[in-house]
Each structure stands twice: as C-alpha cells, then as structure tokens.
C-alpha positions as CSV (number, residue, x, y, z in Angstrom):
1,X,0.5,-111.7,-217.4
2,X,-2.1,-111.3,-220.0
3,X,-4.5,-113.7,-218.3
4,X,-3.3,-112.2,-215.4
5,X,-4.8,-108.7,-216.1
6,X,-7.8,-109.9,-217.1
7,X,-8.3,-111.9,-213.8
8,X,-7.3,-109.0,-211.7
9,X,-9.8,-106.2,-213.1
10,X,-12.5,-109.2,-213.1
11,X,-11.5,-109.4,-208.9
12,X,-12.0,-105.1,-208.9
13,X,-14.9,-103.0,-208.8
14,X,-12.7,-99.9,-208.0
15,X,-10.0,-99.3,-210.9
16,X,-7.9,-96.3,-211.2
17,X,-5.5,-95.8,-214.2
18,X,-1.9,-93.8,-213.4
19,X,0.5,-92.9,-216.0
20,X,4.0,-90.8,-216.0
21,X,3.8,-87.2,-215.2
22,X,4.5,-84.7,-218.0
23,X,2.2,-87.2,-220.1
24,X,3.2,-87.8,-223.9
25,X,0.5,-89.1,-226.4
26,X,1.2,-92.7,-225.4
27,X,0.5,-92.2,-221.6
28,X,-2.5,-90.6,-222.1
29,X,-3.7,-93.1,-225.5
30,X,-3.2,-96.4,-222.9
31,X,-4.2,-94.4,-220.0
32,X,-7.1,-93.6,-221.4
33,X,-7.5,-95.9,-223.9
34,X,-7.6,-99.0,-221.1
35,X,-10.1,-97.1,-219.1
36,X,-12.8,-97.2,-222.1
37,X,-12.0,-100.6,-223.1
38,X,-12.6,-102.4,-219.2
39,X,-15.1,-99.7,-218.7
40,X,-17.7,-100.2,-222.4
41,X,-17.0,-104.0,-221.2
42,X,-17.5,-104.6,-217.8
43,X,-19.7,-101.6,-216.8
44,X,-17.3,-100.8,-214.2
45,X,-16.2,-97.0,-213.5
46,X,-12.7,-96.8,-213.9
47,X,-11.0,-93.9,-213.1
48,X,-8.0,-91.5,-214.6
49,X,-5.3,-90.4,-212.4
50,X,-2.8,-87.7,-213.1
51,X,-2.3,-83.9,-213.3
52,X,-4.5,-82.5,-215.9
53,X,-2.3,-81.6,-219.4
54,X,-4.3,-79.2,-221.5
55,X,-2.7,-79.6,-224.4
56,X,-3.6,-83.0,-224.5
57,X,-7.7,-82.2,-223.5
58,X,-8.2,-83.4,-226.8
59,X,-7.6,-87.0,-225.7
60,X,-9.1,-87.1,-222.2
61,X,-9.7,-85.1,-219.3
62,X,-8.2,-86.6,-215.5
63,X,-11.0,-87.6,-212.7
64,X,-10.7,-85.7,-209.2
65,X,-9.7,-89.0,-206.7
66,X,-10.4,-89.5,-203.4
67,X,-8.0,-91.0,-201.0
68,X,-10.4,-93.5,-200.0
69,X,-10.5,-94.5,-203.6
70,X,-7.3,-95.2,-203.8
71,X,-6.9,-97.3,-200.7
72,X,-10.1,-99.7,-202.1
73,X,-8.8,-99.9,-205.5
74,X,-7.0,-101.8,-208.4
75,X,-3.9,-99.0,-209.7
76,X,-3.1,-99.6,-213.3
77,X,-0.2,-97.7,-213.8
78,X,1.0,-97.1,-217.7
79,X,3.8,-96.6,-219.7
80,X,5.7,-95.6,-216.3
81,X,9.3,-97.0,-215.8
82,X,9.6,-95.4,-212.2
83,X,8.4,-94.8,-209.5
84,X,9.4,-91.2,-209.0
85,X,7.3,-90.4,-212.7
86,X,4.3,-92.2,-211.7
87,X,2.0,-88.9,-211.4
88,X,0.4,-89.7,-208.4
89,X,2.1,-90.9,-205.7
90,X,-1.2,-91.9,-203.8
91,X,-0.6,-95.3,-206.3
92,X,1.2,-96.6,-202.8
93,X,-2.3,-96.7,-200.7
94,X,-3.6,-99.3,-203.7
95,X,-5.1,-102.1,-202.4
96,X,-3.0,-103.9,-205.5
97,X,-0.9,-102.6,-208.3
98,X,-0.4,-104.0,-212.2
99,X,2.1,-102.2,-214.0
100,X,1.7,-101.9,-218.1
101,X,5.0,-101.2,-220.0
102,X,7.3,-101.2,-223.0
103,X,10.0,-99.1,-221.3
104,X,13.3,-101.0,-220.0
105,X,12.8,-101.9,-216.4
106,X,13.7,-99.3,-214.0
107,X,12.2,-99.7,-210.7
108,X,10.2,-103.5,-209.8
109,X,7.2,-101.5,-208.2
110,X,4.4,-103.9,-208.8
111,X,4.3,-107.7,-208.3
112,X,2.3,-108.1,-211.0
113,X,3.8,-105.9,-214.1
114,X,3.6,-107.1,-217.4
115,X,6.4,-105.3,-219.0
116,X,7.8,-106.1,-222.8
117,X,10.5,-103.6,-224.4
118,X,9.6,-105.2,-228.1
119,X,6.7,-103.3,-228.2
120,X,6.4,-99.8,-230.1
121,X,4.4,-98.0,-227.3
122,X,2.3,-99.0,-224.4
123,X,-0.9,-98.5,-226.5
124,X,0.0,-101.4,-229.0
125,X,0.4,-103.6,-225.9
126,X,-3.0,-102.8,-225.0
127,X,-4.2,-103.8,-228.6
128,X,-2.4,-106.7,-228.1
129,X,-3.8,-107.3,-224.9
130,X,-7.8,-106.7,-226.3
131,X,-7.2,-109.9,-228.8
132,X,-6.3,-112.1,-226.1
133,X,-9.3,-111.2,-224.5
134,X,-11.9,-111.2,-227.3
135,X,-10.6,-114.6,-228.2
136,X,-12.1,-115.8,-224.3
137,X,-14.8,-112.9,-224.1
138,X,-17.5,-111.3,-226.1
139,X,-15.3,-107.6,-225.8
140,X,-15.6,-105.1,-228.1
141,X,-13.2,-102.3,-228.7
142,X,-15.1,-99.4,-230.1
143,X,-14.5,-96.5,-231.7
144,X,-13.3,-94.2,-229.2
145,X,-11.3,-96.8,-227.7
146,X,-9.3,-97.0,-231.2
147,X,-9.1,-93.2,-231.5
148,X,-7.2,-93.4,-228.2
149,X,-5.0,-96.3,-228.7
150,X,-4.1,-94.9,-232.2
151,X,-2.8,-91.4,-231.0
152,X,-0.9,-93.6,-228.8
153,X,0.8,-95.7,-231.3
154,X,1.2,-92.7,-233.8
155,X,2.9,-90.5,-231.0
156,X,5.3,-93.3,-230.0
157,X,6.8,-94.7,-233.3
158,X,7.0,-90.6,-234.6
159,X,4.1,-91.4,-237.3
160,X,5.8,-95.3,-238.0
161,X,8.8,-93.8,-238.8
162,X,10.8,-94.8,-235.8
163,X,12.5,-98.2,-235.6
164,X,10.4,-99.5,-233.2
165,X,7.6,-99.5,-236.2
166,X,7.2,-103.3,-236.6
167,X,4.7,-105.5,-238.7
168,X,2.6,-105.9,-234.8
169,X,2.2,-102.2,-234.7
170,X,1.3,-102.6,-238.0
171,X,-1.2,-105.2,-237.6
172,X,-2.7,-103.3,-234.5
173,X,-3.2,-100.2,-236.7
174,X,-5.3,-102.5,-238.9
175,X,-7.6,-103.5,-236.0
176,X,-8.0,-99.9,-234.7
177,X,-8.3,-98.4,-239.1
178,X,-11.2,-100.7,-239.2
179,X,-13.1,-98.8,-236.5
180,X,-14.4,-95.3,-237.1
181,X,-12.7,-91.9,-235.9
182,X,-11.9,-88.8,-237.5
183,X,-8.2,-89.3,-238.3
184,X,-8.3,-85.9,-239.7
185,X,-9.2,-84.3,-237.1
186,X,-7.0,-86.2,-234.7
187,X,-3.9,-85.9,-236.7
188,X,-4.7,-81.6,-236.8
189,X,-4.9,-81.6,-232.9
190,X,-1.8,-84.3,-232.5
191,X,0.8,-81.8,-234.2
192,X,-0.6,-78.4,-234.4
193,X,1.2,-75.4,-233.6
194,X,0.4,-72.0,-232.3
195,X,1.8,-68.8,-233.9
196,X,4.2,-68.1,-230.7
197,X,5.1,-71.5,-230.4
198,X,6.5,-71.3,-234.1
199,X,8.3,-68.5,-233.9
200,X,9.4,-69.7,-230.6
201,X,11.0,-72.7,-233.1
202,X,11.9,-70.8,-235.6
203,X,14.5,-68.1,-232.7
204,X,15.9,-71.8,-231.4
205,X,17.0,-72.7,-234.9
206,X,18.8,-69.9,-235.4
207,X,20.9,-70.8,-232.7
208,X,21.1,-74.2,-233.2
209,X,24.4,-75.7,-232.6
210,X,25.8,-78.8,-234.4
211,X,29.2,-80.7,-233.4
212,X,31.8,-82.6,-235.6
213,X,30.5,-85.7,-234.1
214,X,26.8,-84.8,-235.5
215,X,25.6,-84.0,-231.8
216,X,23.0,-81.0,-232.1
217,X,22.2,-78.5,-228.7
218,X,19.4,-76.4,-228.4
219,X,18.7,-74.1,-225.4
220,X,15.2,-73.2,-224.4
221,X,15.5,-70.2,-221.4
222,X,12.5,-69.5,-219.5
223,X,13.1,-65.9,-220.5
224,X,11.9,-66.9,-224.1
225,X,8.8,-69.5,-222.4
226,X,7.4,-66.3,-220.8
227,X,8.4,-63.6,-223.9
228,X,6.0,-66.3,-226.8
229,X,4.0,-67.8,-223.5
230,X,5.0,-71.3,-224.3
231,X,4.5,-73.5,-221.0
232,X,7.3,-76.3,-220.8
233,X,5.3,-79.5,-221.7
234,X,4.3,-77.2,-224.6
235,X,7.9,-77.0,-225.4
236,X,8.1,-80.8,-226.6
237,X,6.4,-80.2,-229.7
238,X,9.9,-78.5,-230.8
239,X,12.1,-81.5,-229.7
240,X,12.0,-83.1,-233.1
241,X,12.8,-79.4,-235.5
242,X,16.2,-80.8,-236.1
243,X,15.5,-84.3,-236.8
244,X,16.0,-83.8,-240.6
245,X,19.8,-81.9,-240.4
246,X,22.2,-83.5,-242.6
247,X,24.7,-85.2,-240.4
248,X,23.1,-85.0,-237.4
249,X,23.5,-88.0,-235.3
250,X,21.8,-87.3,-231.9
251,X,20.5,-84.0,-230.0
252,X,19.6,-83.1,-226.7
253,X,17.2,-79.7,-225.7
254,X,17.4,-78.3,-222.7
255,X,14.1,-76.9,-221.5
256,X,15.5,-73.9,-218.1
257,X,12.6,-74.9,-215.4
258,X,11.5,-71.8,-212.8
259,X,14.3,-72.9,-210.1
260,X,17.1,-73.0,-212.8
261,X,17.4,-76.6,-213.7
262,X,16.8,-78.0,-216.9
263,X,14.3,-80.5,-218.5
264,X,16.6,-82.4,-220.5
265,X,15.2,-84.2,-223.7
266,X,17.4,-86.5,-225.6
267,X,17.1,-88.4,-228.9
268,X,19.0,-90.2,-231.1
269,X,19.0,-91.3,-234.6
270,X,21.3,-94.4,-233.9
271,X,23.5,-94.2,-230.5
272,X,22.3,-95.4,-227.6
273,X,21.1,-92.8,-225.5
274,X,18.7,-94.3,-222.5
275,X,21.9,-95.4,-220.3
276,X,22.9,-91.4,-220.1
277,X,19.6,-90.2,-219.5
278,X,19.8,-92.7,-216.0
279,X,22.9,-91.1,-215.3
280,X,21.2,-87.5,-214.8
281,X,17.8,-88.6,-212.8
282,X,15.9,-89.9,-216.1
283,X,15.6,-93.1,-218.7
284,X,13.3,-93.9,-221.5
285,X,14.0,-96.2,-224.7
286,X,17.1,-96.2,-226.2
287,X,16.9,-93.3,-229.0
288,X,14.6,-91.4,-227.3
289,X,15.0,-90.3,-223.4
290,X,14.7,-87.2,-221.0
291,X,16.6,-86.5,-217.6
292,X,17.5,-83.5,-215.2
293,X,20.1,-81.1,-215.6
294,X,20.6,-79.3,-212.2
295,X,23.2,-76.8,-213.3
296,X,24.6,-75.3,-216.2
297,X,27.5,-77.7,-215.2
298,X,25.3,-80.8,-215.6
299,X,24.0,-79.5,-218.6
300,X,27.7,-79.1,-220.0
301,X,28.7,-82.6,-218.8
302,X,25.4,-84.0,-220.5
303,X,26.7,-82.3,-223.8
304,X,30.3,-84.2,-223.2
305,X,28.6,-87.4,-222.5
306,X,26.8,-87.3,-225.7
307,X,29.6,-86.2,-227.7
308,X,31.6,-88.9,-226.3
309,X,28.7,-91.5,-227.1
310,X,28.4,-90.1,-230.6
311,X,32.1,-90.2,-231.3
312,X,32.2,-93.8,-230.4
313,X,29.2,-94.8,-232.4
314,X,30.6,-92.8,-235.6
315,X,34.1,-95.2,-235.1
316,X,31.8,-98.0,-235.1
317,X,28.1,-97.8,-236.0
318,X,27.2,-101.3,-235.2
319,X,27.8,-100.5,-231.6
C-alpha cells in the first residue's frame, strides 16, 4: 500500500487531506504534515479539510473547499477510524479515497487504506512512508514537514512515554531531529496553559474521585466551561492531571456538551479500554479512547463498565 500511495497521488492533480473531527496533534501533524511533503515535491496544491481548531493554529490553518473540489479530487483521509469522525462528510463525493491509519479497524471506508495498529501515531507512518519513497525518488522532507510530523509523534506516544514508544518512532524522530525547527518553541505552544484553564484543573482535582479498583472520575459541567471560558476541545489538555496518582489504574472525564450529553474521554494505564469506548458510539487504541455519554445514566454505566474492566485486570494483570 506504500507503492500504492505513491501511484495514486502521482495519478492526482486535485488532493485534499481529511482527518477526524475534534483534531488531536496527530491528525493535524499527518494531516498537515502529508500535505507539505506531496506538495514541496510534486508542485501540486493539496488541500486541508476539516473545521478550523484554534488552539491548534500553531500547526496549520484548514483551506475553504469547494464541492466541485471534492468531486474531482484524490481524499486522503488521516488517522480516522470511522466514518462518522471523518470531519467532512463531503469525503463521499471523492473521485477516490486512500485511508492512512494506526487505529484498529472500524469502518472499511476506502478500498485502498493502508492501515497498521503497530505504529505509534499516524505521523510516524508518514515518516515511514517518506523513506520508501526517497529510496525511488529524489524527495525531500524539509523542515516544516518535520516540525509537523514531530508534534504528531510527540502528541501520540504522550512525549515517548507511552507504550506504543518503539525503537521505529525512535528512528523517525532521528530523521525529523536532523532537520531544523524550533523545538522550543513548539513544545511551549504543544502544552501550554492559560490562567483559567489552570484553575479550571486545579477545581476538578479537588473533586477528583478515585475507586478501590484504581478507576479515577472527573466531571467537567458546562457550568464551569462558561464560568473559566474553557471551550470543550480546550478541555483535553486536562485529560492527563491524574495520570501520576498512586494506584490509579484507569480514568475516564466526562466533558457535559450544550444539549446534555457528555464527551467521554478514557485512558488507561494497563486495561484495555478501546472495546468500551465502541460500546458508547466511540473507539481509539487500547489505553487511550473517547465515546458518547447521552445521559447521566450512560455516564454511570460507563463508570461500572470500567470498574468492572479494572477489577478484572487487577485479578490478573496479564489480561
């Protein structure tokens, strides 16, 4: 599928890149990251698709897309499972559709997808995918490209610390270090905080709940969004304040949306978590998922679902 890709934006002269909605730093880092390598390359325009996320400006800015665009072009989409999350559902007019991915298979919406769940992130696939071509092609990857592909790596293994850290991601980092971008700056704009959004952290800890079987619960109300004027997708910058508790095992935040459902974000520190995300309209990788709570009542029989998981996994932990 490698060859593949290359074949397919060599056939294109209109490419347009999707990615998953509420984008993370690895949608946005292959996204974009993909867009600057075909496009310093080829000479081609290739266009980003998706709902602008200002708090990730620092990365990229989206294009404004024509429906004739789409209907005449080549859809890339990234680090998108399914269908429902693709952000923007115009990727059905494409003329043809490649899917890039290291989450577990959800929905087959592409015939040509090249999707591989040992990979840290979706940006180290495209790293990958840049040596195979510069061993046919005279391609460069410049410095912008890395400073894209980076954030993407960075943001996906939780600054290597995550176990999908491996000596690849490793060996991509090398490529992209030997390029030149301000990791500095990058890093400051990556995990910054603003003043509301701290003490926004700092209420939620004090109310913090932790379980006998080491599952944690916070509760974000959209009372306290509009009181510190924290938008939701600003909200995942607190989803990891309670990875260091002693003894916790996995957590779960629940973000109250305008119409009273919940965002639900879920990670894990050794359980496997993906399987209930799919249970409540969601997925992701195994420690580290989000879903939909319509009710308080789903949000209560997420809770019990993840005790349950956690309970079993602290009986056996090789499970």
């Amino acid at each position: 599928m490698k060859q593949k890709l290359i074949d397919t934006i060599a056939a294109y002269e209109h490419i347009i890149i999707c990615r998953h909605e509420r984008p993370d730093l690895d949608a946005i880092g292959s996204q974009a990251g993909l867009a600057r390598l075909i496009e310093i390359n080829t000479g081609k325009k290739v266009h980003l698709a998706g709902e602008e996320e200002p708090s990730l400006n620092f990365l990229a800015k989206m294009d404004s897309i024509t429906d004739e665009a789409f209907a005449n072009a080549l859809v890339i989409v990234c680090d998108t499972a399914n269908t429902g999350r693709i952000d923007d559902q115009r990727y059905q007019d494409a003329r043809e559709l490649f899917k890039i991915d290291h989450h577990p298979a959800v929905d087959d919406y592409a015939e040509l997808a090249w999707v591989d769940t040992s990979f840290s992130s979706t940006s180290e696939m495209i790293v990958y995918w840049y040596e195979h071509v510069a061993a046919q092609k005279d391609w460069i990857l410049d410095d912008e490209c890395a400073r894209l592909l980076y954030a993407g790596i960075v943001g996906d293994t939780g600054r290597f610390m995550h176990p999908n850290t491996t000596a690849r991601t490793f060996a991509a980092v090398q490529l992209l270090y030997e390029r030149t971008f301000d990791i500095r700056r990058l890093y400051s704009e990556m995990y910054k905080k603003s003043l509301p959004l701290l003490r926004l952290e700092g209420e939620l800890l004090s109310s913090f709940t932790l379980s006998e079987n080491g599952v944690g619960v916070i509760v974000l109300s959209q009372k306290q969004l509009r009181q510190y004027e924290i938008s939701v997708n600003e909200s995942s910058a607190i989803v990891h304040a309670v990875a260091n508790v002693e003894g916790i095992v996995a957590w779960v935040t629940f973000v109250e949306l305008e119409d009273g459902s919940y965002r639900v974000r879920l990670r894990s520190k050794g359980p496997v978590i993906n399987e209930l995300a799919g249970r409540f309209q969601g997925g992701g990788h195994p420690l580290a998922a989000g879903a939909t709570a319509e009710t308080e009542e789903e949000r209560g029989q997420v809770v019990a679902q993840l005790e349950e998981i956690c309970a079993a996994y602290q009986d056996n932990p090789s499970h």
